[in-house]
N, C-alpha and C positions, 0 to 999 in steps of 0.2 A: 504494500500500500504506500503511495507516495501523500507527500504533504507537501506543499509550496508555500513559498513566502518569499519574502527580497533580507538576505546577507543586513546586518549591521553597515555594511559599507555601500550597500545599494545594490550588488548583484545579486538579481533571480535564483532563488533556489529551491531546491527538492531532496527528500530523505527518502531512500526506498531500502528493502531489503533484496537482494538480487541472486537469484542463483549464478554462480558463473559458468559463460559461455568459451568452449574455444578448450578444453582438453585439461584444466587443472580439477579432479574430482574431489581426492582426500589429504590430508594435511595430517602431519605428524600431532600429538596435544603439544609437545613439546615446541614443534613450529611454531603454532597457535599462539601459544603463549608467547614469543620472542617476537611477532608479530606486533602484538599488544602489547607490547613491555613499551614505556613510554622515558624509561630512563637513557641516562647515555651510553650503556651496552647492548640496551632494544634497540628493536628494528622498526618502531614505531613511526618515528618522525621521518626518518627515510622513506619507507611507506606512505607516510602522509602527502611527505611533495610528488613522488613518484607519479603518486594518484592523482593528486590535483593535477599536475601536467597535462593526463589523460583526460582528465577532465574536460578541461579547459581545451581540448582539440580543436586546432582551428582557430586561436588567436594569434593578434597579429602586435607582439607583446615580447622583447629579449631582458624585462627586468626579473632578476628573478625573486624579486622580493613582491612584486605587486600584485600577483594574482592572491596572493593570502593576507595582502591589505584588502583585497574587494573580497575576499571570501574567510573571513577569519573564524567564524565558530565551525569551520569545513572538518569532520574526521570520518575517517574510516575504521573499521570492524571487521577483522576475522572471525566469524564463530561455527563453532568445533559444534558440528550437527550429526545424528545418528547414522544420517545416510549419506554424509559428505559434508561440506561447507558451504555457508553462505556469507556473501559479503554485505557486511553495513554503511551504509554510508549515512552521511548526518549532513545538514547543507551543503548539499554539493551541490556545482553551478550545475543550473537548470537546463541548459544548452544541450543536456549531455542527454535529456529524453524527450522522448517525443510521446503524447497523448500516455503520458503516466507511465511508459516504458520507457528502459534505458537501451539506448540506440546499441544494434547487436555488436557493431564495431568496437565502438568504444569497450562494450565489455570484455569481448576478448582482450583488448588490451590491456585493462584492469589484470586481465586474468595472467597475463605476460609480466605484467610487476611484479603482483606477489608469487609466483615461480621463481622468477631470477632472483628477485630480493631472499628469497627461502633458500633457496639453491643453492646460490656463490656463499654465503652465512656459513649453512650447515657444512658445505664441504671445505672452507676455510677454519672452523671450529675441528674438525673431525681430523686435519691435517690432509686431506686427499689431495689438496692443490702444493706442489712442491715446489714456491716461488723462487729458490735461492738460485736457479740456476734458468737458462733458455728455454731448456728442453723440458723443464717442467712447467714454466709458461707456457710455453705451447701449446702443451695438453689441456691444462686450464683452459687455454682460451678455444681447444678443440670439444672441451667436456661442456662447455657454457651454452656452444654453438647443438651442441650434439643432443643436450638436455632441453633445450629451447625451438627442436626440432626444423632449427634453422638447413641441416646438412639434407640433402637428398642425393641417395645412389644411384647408379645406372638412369643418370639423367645428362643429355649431353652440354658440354660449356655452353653458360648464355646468359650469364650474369653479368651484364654492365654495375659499376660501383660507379656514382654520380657525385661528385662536390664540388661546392661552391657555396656562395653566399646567402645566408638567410634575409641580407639585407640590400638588394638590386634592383635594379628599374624597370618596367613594369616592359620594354619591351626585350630587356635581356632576359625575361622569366618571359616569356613568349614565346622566345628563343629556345630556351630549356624546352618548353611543352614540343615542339616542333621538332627534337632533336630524337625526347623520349618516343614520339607518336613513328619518327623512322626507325628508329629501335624495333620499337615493337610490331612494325609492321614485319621485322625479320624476323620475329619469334624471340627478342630476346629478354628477362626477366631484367627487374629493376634494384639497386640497393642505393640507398641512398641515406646521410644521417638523421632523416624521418621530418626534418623540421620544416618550416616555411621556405618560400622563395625556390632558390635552385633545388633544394631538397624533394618538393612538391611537385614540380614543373614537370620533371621528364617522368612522376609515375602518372600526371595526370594526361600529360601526353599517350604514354603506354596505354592505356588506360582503352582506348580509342581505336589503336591500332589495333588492338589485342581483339576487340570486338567483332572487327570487321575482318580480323582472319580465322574467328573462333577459337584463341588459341585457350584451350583450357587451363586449368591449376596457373592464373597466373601469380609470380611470388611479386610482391611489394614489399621488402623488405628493409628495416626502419632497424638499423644500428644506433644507440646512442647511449650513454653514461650516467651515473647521474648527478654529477656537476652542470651537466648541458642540458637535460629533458625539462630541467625545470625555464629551462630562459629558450629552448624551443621544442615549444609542445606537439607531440605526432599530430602531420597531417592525418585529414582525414581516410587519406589513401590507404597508407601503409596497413596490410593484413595478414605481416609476421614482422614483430616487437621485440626485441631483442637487448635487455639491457647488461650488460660487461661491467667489471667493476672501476673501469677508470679509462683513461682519454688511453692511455697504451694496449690495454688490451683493446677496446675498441676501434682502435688502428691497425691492429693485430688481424681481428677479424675482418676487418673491410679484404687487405692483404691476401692474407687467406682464403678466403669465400669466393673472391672476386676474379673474374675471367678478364680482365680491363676495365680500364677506369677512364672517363668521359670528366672533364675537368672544365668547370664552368667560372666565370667570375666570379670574386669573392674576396675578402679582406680578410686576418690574420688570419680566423680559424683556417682557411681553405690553403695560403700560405705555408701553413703549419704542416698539415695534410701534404702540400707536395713535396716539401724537402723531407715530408719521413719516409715516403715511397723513393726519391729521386736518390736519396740517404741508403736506404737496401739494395737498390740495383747498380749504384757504384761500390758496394762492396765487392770485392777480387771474385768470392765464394759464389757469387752471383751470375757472373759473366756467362752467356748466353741462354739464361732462363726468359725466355718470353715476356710480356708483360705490354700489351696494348697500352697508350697512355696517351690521350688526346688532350687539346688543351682548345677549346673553342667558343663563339660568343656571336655577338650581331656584330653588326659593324660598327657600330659607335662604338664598341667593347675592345679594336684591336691595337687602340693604344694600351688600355691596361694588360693584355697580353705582350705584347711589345716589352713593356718595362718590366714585368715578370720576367721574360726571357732574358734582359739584361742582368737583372740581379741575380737570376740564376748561373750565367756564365762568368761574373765576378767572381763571383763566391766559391761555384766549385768547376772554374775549368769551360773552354771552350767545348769541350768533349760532352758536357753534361748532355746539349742540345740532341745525341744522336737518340737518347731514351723517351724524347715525346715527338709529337707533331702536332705543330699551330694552324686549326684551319676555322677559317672566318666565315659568315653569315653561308655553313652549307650545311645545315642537318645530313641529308642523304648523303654526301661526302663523309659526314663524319661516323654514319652507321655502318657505309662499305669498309672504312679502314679497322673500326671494332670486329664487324665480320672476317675480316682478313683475320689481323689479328689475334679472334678467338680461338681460327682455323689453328693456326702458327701456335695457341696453346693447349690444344687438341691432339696436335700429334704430337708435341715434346713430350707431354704428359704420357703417351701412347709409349714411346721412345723409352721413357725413364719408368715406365708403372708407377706411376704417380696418383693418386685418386683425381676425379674432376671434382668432386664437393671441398678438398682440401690441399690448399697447396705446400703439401707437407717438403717439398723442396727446397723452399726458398728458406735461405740463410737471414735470420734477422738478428742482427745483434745484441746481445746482451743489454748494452747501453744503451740501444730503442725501445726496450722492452720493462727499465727500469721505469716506477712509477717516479715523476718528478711534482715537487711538489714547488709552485712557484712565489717564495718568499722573496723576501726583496734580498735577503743574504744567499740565497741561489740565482738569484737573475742578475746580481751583481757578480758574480763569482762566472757565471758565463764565458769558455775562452774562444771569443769570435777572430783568431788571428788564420792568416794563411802561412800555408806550409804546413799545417795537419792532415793527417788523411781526410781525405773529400769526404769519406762517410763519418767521419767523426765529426767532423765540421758542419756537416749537414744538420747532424745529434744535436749539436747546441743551438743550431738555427733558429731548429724547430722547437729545442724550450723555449726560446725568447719568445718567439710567436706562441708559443701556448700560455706564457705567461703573461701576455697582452689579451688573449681568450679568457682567462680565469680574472684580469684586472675589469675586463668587460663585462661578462654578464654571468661570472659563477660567483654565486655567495660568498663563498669565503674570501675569495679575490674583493671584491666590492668594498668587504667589512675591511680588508687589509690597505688596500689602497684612504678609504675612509680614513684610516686610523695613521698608517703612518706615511702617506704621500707615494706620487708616483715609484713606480720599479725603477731603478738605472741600469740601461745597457750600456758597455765599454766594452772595447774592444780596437781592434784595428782602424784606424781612423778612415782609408776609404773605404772599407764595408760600411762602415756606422754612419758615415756622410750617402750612401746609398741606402740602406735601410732606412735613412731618415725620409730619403725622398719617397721612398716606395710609401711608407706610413702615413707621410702627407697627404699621397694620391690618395690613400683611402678615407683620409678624412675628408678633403675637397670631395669625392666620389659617394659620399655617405654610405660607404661600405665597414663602418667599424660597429654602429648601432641602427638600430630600425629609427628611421624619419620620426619625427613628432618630440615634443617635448624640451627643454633643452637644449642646445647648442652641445657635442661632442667637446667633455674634457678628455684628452690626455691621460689615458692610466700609467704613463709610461715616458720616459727621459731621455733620449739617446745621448751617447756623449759623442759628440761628431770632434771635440778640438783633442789634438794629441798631447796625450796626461805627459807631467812633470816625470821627468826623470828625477 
């Protein structure tokens, strides 16, 4: 039975009791309880944003503090039923039912929170994940995929992995839809980090395609964390939810899972993303494992492609350029070269007996794999110089830029920034006079936060003059 009324803060709300939909039936008591545990060893408050994100599908929102200013008496409820579980919810935004049911989508995803959030917990508690080394990441981030029924066998490569920015102009997300609808007109499935903008674009494209060649079981597949889900909450597309326990392993899995990757406009986060793919395939262990890697946009979009390309070749090497290609306002172009491409990792796979659902060959480093956590005593500590191995350099890149993601729109980043002033990056003074411009572009671009509100402060300092000896 639902109840409606409007939130303390003004958002529309409803309480229902819900059976869940989508494959989670029973739950340990012991879950249960850890579920509801509301202290800082439970899994409660995790749970709670997790949901609310879900909730809230379909806004157009990267603070992560605000959806629980508009919705603050919002919880949820596992309870432990004789013939399975049902979940409670207590004003939750109203968006999320229609005529006093809760929209089937949505539930599923609900039902994808509390699994992962149970799941990673328990086998973290139980010691089954053996983080100290690679190859016990791996498996984690295989067991996560493998438990979230992400992996599918004897199904042939056709997983495009989509990134770019949650925050782009309304003809570069047009773009994206045009890219995903060539896609899918090939048969090919979507992953993407589930959010707004380019995340949405090419499943809603696919979407389309998909219809018009009948292609059945299609995957929408919505990778994210949950430092991120709370500041971009699942489109309404995605209809496999997949939460990882941090920005490495969910980079991990993109890697993995993914048959090529379609690389759209985008500001830090997406930045971040290519130097940790760009970062694995100039490792030595690496060299000639396959890997599709497009980088594409409208036409307006092919300056900021352009400057991407520059900083890329700065930082690591004219040679970087052989591992992608830049092609501008042609969807169909850029679906023939992914089809190539997949080809190309269809038969190495073949070559080396490799699984298609995991690409257990590829060499990720240790130190891509390590969780970073971005203090301001870590992002100053950053050694951005050359003459390090390219793939190590890539390493620290891509914390800098993750730690401009976490100063932007992850909690604890916000609070930290809040409290003690932007991050400093130092380093080699013409990378850091290059990364300065690059960061600008994205601010002029308004690719660092979603339009509206405020004028774009700065979470972050480069140091462009060269330090005192």
């Amino acid at each position: 039975m639902n109840k409606h009324g409007a939130g303390q803060a003004g958002g529309r709300t409803a309480s229902a009791r819900i059976s869940p939909a989508g494959g989670l039936d029973i739950l340990s008591r012991n879950e249960v309880v850890r579920l509801r545990d509301a202290s800082g060893s439970g899994l409660h408050g995790l749970l709670r944003r997790c949901a609310l994100a879900v909730l809230t599908s379909g806004s157009i929102n990267d603070d992560p503090r605000s959806m629980f200013e508009l919705y603050p008496d919002f919880d949820i409820q596992v309870l432990q039923q004789d013939r399975g579980i049902k979940i409670e919810l207590t004003h939750a935004p109203a968006q999320a039912f229609v005529d006093g049911q809760i929209i089937r989508g949505i539930n599923e995803l609900l039902v994808a929170v509390v699994r992962d959030i149970v799941y990673v917990a328990t086998q973290l508690e139980q010691g089954s994940f053996d983080l100290a080394d690679s190859v016990g990441i791996t498996h984690a981030v295989f067991e996560i995929l493998r438990n979230a029924r992400i992996l599918k066998p004897q199904v042939d490569p056709n997983l495009i992995v989509c990134w770019g920015g949650h925050s782009i102009s309304r003809d570069e997300y047009e773009y994206t839809k045009q890219v995903g609808y060539q896609l899918g007109l090939r048969g090919m499935d979507i992953c993407t980090g589930c959010g707004p903008g380019a995340m949405k674009g090419p499943m809603k494209g696919a979407t389309i395609a998909h219809a018009k060649q009948r292609h059945p079981h299609n995957r929408y597949i919505g990778i994210t964390e949950p430092g991120i889900i709370a500041a971009e909450s699942p489109n309404p597309i995605v209809n496999q939810l997949v939460i990882m326990p941090d920005i490495e392993k969910r980079l991990e899995a993109f890697v993995r899972t993914g048959h090529g990757i379609v690389v759209f406009p985008g500001g830090v986060g997406t930045a971040e993303e290519i130097l940790y793919l760009l970062g694995i395939l100039l490792h030595p262990d690496n060299e000639g494992v396959p890997f599709p890697l497009v980088f594409t946009g409208p036409s307006q979009s092919a300056a900021y492609f352009e400057q991407i390309d520059r900083f890329l070749r700065l930082t690591l090497g004219e040679e970087v350029a052989q591992y992608y290609q830049i092609i501008i306002e042609d969807p169909a172009a850029v679906a023939r070269a992914m089809v190539r491409g997949v080809e190309k990792v269809r038969n190495h796979r073949l070559d080396t007996k490799d699984a298609f659902f995991f690409n257990w060959a590829l060499n990720i480093p240790f130190a891509f794999q390590l969780p970073f956590r971005p203090t301001h005593a870590a992002m100053s500590a950053l050694a951005i110089h050359p003459g390090r191995p390219r793939h190590e350099l890539a390493a620290d890149l891509r914390r800098a830029f993750s730690g401009i993601v976490a100063g932007n729109v992850k909690e604890e980043g916000v609070r930290a920034i809040e409290q003690h002033g932007p991050f400093d990056i130092d380093g080699d003074p013409e990378i850091m006079r290059a990364l300065d411009d690059l960061l600008q572009a994205f601010v002029v671009q308004h690719r660092m936060k979603l339009p509206g509100g405020t004028a774009y402060v700065p979470c972050y300092r480069v140091r462009t003059e060269v330090s005192a000896a």
